[in-house]
C-alpha positions as CSV (number, residue, x, y, z in Angstrom):
1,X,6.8,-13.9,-1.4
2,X,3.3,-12.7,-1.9
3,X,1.5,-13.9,-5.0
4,X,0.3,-10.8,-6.1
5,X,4.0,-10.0,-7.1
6,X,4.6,-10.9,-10.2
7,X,7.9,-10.6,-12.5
8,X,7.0,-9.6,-15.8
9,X,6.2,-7.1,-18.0
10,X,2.8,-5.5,-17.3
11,X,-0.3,-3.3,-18.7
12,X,-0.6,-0.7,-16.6
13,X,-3.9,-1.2,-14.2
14,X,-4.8,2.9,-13.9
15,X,-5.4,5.1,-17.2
16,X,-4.9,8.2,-14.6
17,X,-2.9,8.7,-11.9
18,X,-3.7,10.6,-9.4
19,X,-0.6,10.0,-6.7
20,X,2.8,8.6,-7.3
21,X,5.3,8.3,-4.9
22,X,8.4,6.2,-4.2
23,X,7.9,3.1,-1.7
24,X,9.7,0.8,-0.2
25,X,7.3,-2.6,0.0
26,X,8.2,-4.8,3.5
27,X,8.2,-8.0,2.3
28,X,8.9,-9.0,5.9
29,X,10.1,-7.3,8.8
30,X,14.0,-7.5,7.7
31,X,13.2,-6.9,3.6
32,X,12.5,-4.3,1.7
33,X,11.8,-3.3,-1.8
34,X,12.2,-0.1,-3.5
35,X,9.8,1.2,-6.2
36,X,7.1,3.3,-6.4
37,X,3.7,3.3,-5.2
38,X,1.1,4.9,-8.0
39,X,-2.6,5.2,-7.1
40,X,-5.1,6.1,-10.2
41,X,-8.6,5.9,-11.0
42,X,-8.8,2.1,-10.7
43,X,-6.5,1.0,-7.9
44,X,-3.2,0.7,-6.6
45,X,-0.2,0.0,-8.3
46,X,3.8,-0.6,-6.9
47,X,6.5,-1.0,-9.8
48,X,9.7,-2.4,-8.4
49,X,13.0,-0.4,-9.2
50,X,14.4,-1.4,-12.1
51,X,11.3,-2.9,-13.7
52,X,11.5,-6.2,-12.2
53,X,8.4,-6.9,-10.1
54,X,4.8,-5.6,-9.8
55,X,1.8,-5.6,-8.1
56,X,-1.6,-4.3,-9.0
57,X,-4.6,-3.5,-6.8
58,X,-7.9,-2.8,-7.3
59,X,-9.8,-0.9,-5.2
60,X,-12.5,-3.0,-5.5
61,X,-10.1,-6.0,-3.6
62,X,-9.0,-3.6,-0.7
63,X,-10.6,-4.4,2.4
64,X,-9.3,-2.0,4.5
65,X,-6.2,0.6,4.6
66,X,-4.4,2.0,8.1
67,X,-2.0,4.2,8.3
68,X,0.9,4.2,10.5
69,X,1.0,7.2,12.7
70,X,3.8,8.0,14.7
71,X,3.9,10.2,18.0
72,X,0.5,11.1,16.7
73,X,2.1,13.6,14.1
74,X,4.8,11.9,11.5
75,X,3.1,9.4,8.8
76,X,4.9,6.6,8.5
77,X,3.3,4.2,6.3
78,X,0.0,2.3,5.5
79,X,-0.7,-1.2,5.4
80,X,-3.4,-2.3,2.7
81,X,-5.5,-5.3,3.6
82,X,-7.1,-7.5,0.6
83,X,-10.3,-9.3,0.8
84,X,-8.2,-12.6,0.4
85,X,-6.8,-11.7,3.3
86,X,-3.2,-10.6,2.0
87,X,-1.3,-7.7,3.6
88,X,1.1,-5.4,2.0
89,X,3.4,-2.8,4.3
90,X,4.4,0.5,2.4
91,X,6.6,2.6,3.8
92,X,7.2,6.2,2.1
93,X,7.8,9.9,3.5
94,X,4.4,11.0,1.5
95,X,1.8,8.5,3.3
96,X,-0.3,11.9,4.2
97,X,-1.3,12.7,0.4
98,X,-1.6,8.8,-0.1
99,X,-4.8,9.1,2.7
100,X,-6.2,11.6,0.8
101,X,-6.5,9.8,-2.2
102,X,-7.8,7.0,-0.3
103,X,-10.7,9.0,1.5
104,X,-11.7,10.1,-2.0
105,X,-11.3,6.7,-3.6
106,X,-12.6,3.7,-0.9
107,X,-15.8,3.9,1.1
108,X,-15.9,5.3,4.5
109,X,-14.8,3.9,7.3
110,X,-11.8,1.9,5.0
111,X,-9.0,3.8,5.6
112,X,-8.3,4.3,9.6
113,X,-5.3,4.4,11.9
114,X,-3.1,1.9,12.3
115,X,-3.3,0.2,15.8
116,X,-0.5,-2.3,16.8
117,X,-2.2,-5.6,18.6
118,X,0.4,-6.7,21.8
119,X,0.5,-10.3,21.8
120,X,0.0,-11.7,25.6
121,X,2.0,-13.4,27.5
122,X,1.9,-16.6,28.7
């Protein structure tokens, strides 16, 4: 489990929100869980269904952002990289109005495509 997620009740990290979608948060490759993904004027914030699980971002902690382009036309997702070197796989059918908020949000040259590393053989 990542640290960030925490399992209690919360205050709420954004006093706007400017996109809110629902998310389903990889975990690993095999789990996922459902909630939804809420960016606002301070960061990112993903609320687990059912109220039982949270994690807050702000955008001050994001490294970086890509976003998961498929057969350079269907958005996938978007993987959000913290300065402490965590990584956090969203999945959602609205990733396209998620980048936009980004670009507004994070400096340029944070948010760029996604760009899946083959491992080599040996």
């Amino acid at each position: 489990m990542n640290k960030l997620l925490k399992f209690q009740t919360h205050n709420p990290l954004n006093q706007f929100v400017e996109k809110q979608v629902n998310a389903n948060l990889f975990v690993n490759q095999l789990t996922a869980m459902a909630g939804s993904l809420t960016l606002g004027n301070t960061g990112v914030e993903f609320e687990r269904q059912f109220k039982n699980g949270f994690i807050q971002i702000p955008y001050s902690e994001i490294k970086s952002v890509e976003v998961q382009i498929i057969f350079k036309k269907f958005y996938r997702g978007i993987f959000i990289e913290t300065n402490e070197g965590q990584r956090f796989n969203f999945v959602t059918s609205k990733t396209k109005d998620l980048v936009h908020v980004f670009n507004r949000k994070l400096p340029s040259g944070k948010v760029k495509r996604y760009v899946h590393k083959k491992k080599a053989r040996q």
